[in-house]
Structures are given as structure tokens and as C-alpha cells.
PyMOL commands that place a pseudoatom at each C-alpha (Angstrom):
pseudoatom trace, name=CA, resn=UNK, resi=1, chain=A, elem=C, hetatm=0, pos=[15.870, -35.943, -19.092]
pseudoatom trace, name=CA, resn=UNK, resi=2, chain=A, elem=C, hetatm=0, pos=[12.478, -37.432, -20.004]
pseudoatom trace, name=CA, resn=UNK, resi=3, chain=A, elem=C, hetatm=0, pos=[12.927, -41.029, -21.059]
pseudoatom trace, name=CA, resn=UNK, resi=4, chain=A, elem=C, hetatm=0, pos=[10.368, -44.100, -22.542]
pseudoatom trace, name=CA, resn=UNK, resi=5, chain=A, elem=C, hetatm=0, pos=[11.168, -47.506, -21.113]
pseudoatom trace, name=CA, resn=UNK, resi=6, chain=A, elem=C, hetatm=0, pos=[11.406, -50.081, -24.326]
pseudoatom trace, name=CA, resn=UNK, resi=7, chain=A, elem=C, hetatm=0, pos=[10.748, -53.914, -24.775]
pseudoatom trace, name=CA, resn=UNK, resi=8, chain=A, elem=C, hetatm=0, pos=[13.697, -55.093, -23.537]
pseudoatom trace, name=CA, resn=UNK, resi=9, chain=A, elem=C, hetatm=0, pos=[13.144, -53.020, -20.155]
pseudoatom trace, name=CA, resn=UNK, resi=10, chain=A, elem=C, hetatm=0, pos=[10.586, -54.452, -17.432]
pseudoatom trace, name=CA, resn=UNK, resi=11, chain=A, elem=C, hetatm=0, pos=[9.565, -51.029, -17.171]
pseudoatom trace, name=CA, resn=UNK, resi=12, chain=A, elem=C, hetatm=0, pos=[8.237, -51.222, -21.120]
pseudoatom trace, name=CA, resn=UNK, resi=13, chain=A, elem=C, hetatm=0, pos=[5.644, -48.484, -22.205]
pseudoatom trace, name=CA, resn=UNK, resi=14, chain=A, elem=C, hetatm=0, pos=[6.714, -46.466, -18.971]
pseudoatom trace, name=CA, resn=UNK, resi=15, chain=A, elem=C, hetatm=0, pos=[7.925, -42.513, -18.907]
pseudoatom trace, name=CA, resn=UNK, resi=16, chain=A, elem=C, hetatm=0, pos=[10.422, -41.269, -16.344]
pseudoatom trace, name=CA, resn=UNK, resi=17, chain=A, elem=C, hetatm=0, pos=[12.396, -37.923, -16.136]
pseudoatom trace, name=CA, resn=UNK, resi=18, chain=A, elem=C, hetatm=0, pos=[15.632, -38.978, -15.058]
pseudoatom trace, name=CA, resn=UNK, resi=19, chain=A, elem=C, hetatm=0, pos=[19.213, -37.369, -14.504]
pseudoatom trace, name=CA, resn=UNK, resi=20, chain=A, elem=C, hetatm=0, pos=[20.874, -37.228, -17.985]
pseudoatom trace, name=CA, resn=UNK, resi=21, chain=A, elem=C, hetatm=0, pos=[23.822, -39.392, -16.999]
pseudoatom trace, name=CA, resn=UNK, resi=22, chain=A, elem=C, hetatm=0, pos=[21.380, -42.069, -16.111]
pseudoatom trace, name=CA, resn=UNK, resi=23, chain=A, elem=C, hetatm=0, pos=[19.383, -41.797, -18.794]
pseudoatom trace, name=CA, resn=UNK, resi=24, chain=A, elem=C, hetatm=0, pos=[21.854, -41.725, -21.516]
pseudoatom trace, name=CA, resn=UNK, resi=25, chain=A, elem=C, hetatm=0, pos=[23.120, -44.943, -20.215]
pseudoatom trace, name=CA, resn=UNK, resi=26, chain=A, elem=C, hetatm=0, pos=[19.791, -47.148, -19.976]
pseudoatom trace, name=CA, resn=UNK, resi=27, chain=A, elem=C, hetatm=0, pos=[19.284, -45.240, -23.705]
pseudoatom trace, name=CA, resn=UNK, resi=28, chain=A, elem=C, hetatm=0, pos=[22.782, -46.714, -24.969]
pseudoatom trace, name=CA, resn=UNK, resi=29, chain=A, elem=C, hetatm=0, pos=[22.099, -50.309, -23.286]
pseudoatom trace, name=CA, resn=UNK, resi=30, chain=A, elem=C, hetatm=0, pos=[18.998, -50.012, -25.303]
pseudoatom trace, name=CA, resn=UNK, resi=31, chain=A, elem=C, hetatm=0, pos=[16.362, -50.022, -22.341]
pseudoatom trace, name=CA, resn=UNK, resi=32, chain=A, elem=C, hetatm=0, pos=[14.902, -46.425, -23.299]
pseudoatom trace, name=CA, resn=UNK, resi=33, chain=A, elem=C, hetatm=0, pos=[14.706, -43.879, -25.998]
pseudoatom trace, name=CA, resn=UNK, resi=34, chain=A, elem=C, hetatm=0, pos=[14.723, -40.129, -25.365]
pseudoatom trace, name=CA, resn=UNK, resi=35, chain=A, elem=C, hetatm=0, pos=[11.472, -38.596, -25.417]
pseudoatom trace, name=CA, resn=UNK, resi=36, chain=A, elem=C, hetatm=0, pos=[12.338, -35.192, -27.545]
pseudoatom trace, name=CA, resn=UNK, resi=37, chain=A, elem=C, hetatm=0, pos=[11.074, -31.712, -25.711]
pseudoatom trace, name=CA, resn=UNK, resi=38, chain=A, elem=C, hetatm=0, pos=[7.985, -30.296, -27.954]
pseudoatom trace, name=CA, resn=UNK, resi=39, chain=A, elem=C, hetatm=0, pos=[8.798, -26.773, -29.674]
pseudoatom trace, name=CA, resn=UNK, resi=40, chain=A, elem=C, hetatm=0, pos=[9.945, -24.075, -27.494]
pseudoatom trace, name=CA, resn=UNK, resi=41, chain=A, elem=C, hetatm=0, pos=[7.193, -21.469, -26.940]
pseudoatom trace, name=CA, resn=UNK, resi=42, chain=A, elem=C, hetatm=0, pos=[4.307, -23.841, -27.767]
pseudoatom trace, name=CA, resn=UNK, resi=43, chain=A, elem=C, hetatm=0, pos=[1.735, -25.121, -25.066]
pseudoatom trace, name=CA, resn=UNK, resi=44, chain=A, elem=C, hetatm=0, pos=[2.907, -28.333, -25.169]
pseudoatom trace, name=CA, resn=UNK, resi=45, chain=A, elem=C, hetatm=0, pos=[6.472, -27.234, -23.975]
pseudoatom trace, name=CA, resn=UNK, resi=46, chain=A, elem=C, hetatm=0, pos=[4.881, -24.854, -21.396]
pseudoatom trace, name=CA, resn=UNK, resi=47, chain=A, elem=C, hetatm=0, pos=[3.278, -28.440, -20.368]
pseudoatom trace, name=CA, resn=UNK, resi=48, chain=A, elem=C, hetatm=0, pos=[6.469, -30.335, -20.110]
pseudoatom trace, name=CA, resn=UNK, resi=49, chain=A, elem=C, hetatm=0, pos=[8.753, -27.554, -18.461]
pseudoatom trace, name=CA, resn=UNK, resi=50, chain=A, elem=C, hetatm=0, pos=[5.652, -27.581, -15.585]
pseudoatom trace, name=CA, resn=UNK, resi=51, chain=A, elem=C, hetatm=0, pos=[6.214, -31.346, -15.176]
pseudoatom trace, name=CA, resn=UNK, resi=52, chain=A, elem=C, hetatm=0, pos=[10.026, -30.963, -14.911]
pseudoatom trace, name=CA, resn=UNK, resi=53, chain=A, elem=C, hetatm=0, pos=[9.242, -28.563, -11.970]
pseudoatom trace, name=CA, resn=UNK, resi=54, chain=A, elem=C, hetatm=0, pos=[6.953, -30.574, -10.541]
pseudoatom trace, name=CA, resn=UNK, resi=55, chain=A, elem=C, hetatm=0, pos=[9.937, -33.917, -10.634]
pseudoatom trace, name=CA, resn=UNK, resi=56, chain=A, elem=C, hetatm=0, pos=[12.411, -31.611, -9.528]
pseudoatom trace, name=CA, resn=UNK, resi=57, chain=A, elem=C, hetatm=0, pos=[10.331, -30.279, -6.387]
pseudoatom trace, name=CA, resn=UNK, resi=58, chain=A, elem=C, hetatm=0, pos=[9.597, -33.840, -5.657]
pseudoatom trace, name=CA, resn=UNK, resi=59, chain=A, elem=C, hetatm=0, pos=[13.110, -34.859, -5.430]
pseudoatom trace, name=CA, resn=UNK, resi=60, chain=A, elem=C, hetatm=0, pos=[13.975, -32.087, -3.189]
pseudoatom trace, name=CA, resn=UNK, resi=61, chain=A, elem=C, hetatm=0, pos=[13.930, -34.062, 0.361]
pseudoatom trace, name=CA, resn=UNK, resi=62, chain=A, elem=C, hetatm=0, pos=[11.292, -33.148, 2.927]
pseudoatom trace, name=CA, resn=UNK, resi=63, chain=A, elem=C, hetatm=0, pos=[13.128, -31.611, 5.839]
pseudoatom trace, name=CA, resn=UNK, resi=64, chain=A, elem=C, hetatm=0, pos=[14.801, -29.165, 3.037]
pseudoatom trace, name=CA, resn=UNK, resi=65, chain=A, elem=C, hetatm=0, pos=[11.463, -28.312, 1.610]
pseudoatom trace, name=CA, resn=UNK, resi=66, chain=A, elem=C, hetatm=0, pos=[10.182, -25.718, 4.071]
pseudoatom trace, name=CA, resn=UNK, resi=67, chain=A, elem=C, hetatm=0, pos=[13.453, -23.479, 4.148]
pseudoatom trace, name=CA, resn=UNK, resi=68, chain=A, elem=C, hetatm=0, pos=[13.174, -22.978, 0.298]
pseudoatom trace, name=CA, resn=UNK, resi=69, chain=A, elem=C, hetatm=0, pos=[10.448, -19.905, 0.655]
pseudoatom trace, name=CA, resn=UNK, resi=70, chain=A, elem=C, hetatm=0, pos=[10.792, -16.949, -2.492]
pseudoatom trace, name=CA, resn=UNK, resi=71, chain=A, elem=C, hetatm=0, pos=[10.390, -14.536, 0.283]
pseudoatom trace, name=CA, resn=UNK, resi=72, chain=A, elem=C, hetatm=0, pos=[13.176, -13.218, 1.875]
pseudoatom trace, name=CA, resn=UNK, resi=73, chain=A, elem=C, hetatm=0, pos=[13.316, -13.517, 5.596]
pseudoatom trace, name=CA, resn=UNK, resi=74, chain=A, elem=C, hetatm=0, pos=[14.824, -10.083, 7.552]
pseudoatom trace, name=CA, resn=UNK, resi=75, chain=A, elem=C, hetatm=0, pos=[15.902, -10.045, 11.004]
pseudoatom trace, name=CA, resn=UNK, resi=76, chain=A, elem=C, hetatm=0, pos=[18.692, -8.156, 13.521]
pseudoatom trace, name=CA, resn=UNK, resi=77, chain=A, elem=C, hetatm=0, pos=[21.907, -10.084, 15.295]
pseudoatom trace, name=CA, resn=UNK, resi=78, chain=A, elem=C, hetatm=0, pos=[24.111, -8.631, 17.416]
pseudoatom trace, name=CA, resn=UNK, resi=79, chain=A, elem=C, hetatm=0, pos=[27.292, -9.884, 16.856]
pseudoatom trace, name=CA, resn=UNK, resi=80, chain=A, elem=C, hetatm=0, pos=[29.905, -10.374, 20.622]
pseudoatom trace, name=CA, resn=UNK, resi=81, chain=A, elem=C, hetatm=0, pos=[32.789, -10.302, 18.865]
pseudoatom trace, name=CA, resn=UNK, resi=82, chain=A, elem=C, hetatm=0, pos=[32.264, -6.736, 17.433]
pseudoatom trace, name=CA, resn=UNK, resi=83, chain=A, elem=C, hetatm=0, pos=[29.851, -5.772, 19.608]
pseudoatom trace, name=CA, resn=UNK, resi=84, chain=A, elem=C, hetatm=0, pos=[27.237, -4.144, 16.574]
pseudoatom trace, name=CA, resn=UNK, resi=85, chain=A, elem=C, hetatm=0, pos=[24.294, -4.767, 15.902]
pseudoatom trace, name=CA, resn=UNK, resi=86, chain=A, elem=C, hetatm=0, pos=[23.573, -5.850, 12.174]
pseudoatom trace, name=CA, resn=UNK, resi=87, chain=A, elem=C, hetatm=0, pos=[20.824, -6.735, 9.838]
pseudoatom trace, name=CA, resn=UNK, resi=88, chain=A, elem=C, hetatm=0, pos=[20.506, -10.104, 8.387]
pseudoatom trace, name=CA, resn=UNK, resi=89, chain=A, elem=C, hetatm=0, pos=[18.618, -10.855, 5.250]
pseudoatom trace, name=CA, resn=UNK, resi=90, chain=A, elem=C, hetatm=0, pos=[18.419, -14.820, 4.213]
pseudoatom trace, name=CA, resn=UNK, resi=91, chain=A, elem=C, hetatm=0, pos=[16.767, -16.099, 0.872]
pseudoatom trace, name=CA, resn=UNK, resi=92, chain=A, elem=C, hetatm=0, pos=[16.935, -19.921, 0.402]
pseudoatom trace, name=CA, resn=UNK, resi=93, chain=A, elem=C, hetatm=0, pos=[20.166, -20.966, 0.475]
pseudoatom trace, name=CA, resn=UNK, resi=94, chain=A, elem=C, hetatm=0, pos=[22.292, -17.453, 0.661]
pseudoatom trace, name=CA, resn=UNK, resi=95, chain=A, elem=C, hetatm=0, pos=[22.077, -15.054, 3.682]
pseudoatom trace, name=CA, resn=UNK, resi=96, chain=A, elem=C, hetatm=0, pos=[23.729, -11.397, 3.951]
pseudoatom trace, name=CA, resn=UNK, resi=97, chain=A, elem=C, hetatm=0, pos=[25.324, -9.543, 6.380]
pseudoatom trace, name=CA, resn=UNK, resi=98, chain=A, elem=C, hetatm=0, pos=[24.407, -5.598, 6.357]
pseudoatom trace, name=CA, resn=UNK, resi=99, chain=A, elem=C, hetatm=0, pos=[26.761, -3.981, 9.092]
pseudoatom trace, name=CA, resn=UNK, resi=100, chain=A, elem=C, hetatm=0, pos=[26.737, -0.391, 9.339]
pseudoatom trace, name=CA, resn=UNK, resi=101, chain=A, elem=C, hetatm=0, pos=[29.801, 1.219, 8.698]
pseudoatom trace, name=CA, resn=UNK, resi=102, chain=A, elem=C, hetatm=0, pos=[31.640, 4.427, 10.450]
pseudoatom trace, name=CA, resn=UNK, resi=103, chain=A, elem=C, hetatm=0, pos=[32.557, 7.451, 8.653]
pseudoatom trace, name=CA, resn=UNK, resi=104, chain=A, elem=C, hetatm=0, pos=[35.477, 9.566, 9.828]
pseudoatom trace, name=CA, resn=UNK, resi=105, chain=A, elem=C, hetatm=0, pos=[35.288, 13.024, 9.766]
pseudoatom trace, name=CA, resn=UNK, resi=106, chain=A, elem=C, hetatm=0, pos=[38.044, 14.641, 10.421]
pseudoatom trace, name=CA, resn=UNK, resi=107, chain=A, elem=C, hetatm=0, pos=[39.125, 11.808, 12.940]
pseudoatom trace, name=CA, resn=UNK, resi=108, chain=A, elem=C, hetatm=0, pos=[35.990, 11.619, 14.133]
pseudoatom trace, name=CA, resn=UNK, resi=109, chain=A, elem=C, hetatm=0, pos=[33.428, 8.796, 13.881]
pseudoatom trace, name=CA, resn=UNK, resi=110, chain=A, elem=C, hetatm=0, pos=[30.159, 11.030, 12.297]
pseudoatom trace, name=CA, resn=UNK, resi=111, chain=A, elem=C, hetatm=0, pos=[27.872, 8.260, 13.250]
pseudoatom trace, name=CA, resn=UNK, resi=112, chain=A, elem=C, hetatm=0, pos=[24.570, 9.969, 11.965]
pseudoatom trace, name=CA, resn=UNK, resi=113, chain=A, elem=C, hetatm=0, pos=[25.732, 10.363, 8.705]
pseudoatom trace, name=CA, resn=UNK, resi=114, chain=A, elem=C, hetatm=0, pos=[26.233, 6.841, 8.423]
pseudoatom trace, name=CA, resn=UNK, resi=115, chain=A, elem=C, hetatm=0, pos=[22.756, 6.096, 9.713]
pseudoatom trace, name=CA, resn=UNK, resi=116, chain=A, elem=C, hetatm=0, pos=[20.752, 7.665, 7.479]
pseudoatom trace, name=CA, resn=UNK, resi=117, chain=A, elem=C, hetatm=0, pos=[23.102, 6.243, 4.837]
pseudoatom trace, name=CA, resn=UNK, resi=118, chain=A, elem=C, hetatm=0, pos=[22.546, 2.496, 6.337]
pseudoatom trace, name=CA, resn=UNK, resi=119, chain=A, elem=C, hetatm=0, pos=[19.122, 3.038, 6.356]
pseudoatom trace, name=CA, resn=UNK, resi=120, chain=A, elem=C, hetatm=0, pos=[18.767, 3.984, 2.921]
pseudoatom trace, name=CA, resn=UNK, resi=121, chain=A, elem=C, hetatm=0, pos=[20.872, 0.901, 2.017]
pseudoatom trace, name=CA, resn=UNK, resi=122, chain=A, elem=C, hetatm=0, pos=[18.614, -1.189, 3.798]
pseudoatom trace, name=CA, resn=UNK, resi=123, chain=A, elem=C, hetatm=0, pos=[15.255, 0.509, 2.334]
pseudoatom trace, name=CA, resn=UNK, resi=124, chain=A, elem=C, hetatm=0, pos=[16.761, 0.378, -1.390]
pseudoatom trace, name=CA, resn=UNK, resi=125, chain=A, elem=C, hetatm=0, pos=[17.630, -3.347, -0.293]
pseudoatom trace, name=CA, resn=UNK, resi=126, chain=A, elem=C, hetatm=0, pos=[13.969, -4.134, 0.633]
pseudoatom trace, name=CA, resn=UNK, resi=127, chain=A, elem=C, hetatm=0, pos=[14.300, -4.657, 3.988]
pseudoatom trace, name=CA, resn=UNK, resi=128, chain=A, elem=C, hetatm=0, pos=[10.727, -4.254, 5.719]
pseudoatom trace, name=CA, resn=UNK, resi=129, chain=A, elem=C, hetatm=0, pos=[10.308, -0.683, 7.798]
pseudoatom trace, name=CA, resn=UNK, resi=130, chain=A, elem=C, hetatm=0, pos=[9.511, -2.717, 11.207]
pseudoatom trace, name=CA, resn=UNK, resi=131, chain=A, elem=C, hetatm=0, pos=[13.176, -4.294, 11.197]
pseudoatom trace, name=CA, resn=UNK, resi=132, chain=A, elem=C, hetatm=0, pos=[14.482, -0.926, 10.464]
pseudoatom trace, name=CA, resn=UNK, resi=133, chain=A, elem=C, hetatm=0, pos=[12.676, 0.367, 13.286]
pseudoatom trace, name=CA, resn=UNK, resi=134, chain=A, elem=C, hetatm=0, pos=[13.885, -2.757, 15.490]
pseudoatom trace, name=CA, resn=UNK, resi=135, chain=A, elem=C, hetatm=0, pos=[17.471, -2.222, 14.086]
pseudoatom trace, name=CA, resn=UNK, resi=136, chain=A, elem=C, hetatm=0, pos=[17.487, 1.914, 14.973]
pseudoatom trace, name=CA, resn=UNK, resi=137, chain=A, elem=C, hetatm=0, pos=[15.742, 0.987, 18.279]
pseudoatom trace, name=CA, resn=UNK, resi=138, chain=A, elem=C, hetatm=0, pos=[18.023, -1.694, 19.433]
pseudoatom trace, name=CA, resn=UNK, resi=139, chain=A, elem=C, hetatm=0, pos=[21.246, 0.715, 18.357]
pseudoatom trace, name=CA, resn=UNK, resi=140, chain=A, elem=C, hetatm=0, pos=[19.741, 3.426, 20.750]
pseudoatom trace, name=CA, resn=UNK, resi=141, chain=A, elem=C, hetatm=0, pos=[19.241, 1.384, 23.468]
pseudoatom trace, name=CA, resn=UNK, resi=142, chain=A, elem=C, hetatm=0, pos=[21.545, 2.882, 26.704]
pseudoatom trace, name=CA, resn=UNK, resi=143, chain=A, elem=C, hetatm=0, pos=[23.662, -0.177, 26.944]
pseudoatom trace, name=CA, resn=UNK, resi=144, chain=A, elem=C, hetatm=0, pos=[24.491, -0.264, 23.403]
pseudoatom trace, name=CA, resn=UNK, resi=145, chain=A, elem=C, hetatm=0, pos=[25.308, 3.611, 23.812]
pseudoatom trace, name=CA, resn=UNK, resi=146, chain=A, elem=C, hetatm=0, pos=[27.502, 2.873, 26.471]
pseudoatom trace, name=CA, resn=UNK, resi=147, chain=A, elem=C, hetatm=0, pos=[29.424, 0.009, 24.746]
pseudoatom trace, name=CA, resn=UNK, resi=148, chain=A, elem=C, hetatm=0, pos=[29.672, 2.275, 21.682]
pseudoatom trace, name=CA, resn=UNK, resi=149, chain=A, elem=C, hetatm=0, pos=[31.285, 5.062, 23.698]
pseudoatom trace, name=CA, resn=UNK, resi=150, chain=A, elem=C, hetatm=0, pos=[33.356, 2.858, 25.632]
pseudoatom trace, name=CA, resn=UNK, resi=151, chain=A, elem=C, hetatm=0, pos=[34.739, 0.988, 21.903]
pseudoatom trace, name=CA, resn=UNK, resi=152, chain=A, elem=C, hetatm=0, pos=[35.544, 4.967, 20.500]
pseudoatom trace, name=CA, resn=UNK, resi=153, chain=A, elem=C, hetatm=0, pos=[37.755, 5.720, 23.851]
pseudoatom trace, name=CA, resn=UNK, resi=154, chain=A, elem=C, hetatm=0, pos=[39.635, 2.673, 23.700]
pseudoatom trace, name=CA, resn=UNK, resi=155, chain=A, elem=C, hetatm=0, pos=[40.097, 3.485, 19.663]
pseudoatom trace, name=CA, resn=UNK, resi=156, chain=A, elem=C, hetatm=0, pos=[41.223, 6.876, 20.738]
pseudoatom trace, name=CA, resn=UNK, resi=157, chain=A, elem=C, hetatm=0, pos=[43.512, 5.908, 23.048]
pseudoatom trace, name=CA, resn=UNK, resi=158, chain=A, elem=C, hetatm=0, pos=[44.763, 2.886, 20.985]
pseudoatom trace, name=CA, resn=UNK, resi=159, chain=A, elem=C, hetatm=0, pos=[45.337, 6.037, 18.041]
pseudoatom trace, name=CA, resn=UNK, resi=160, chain=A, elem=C, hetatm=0, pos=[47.388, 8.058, 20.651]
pseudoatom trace, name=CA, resn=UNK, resi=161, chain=A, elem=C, hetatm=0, pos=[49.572, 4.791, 22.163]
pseudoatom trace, name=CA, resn=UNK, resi=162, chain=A, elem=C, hetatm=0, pos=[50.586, 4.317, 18.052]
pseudoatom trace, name=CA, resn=UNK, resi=163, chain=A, elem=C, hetatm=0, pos=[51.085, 7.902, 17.606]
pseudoatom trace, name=CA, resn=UNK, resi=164, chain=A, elem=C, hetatm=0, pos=[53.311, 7.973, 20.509]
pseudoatom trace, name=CA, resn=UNK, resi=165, chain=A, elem=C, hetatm=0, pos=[55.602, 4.595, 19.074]
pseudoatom trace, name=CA, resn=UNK, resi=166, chain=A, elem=C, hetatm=0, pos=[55.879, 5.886, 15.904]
pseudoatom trace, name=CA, resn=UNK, resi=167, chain=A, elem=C, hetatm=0, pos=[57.528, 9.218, 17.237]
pseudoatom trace, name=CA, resn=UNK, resi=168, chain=A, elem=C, hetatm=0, pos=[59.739, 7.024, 19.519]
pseudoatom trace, name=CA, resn=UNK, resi=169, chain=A, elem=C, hetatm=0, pos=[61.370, 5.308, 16.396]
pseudoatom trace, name=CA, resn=UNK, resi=170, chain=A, elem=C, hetatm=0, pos=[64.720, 5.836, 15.513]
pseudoatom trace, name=CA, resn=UNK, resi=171, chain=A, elem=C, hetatm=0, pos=[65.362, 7.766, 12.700]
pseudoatom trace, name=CA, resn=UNK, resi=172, chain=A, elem=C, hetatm=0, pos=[68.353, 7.362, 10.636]
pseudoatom trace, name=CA, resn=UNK, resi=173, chain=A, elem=C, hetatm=0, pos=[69.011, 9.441, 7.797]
for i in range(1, 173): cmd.bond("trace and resi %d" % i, "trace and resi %d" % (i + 1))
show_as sticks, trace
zoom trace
């Protein structure tokens, strides 16, 4: 809130955009008076909403300046716990997590099917073709294969052991 500094004030004759709790109190102690915004739409209003920008961006503090870019930044993570690979996108403040997910078909994990449908998310996303092309490389890679393989045997056999318990239980009727 844009405020004028009156008589009473040491700060007399003197503008300052300030937050409105602050300013509505020096205005009620009678050390300001609200400086009204000019017409919406007019060039005088275009005027004022560039120097509330320009305030705000100078109140933002230095070290928090730099990580406030409008362009998105894309990169790949491999995550131990899960052992996949995934595709991170961060903007500002927010960052996403695109994870490719299995399909079943039939029982089976159909793993290029959901590929080509993770890329396409990613390309409709916006995600730059040389992460894609890091992403698709680093999921091909032999030791990823390996781990892969290794995860859908242990899944198999962890289907089987359940299968097995279930048929073991008791049934009364």
C-alpha cells in the first residue's frame, strides 16, 4: 500500500509502499494518508503496478533472488529407495516428480507401452528432448536392466509366496 508521510511525521512530504497492516496504522495515528491507485487500465496505473513490482522484487532477500528464474529447470534422479530413475521438473518454489509407471498386461509388466506413454507425458509437459534422451539412455543402461529384472523376479516370486498363503487358509463355511 502506497502511503504519503504528513506534518506530524518526520518523514513529511515522503512516499513509501508499505504492507497494508502497517500502513493503515501510521494512516489512523495520523502520520500518512493513502495515496489512491490511478484508474485501472490507464497509463498512469500501468506506471504504478510497475513500481509495486519493482518494491516487491526489492524486498525479496538476495540469496533467494537467483532461484526465482520463469524458466523451468529439468533434470533426471534416480531414486535408492525404489531403484527408478525419474524426471524432475522445478519452477521457483514448486518441483515435480514424473516417475514412470508399469502397466500390467495380463500379469505382466508391458514396459514399452509405458515408455512411449511417459515420454509423451513428458513432451506434452515441456520437458526439453535432451533430458528425454538422458532419461531413455540412463533407463537402458545394463545395470539398470539388471536391477529392473532382478525387482520383477522378486515381484514374481513375492506374487507366488501370497498365492500360496492364501490357499493355505482355513476355510470355514
Amino acid at each position: 500500500m502506497k502511503i504519503l508521510y504528513v506534518a506530524p511525521s518526520p518523514k513529511a512530504g515522503q512516499t513509501e509502499h508499505l504492507q497494508p497492516p502497517r500502513a493503515q496504522a501510521l494512516i489512523d495515528t495520523g502520520f500518512a494518508v493513502a495515496v489512491p491507485m490511478p484508474p485501472r487500465g490507464s497509463r498512469d496505473w500501468l506506471a504504478a503496478m510497475q513500481e509495486q513490482e519493482r518494491e516487491r522484487q526489492a524486498s525479496i532477500p538476495a540469496d533467494q533472488r537467483h532461484t526465482l528464474s520463469p524458466v523451468p529447470t529439468w533434470s533426471i534422479r534416480y531414486l535408492n529407495g525404489q531403484g527408478k530413475y525419474v524426471v524432475t521438473m522445478t519452477h521457483q518454489t514448486t518441483e515435480i516428480i514424473y516417475g514412470e509407471t508399469v502397466l500390467m498386461d495380463k500379469g505382466r509388466p508391458d514396459l514399452k507401452a509405458a515408455e512411449k506413454q511417459f515420454v509423451a507425458v513428458l513432451k506434452n509437459a515441456g520437458c526439453p528432448q535432451g533430458i528425454i534422451k538422458k532419461y531413455l539412455d540412463a533407463k537402458s543402461a545394463p545395470d539398470f536392466l539388471a536391477r529392473e529384472a532382478a525387482r520383477i523376479e522378486a515381484d514374481k516370486s513375492a506374487a507366488v509366496m501370497q498365492q500360496q498363503r492364501e490357499r493355505e487358509i482355513p476355510r470355514f463355511i
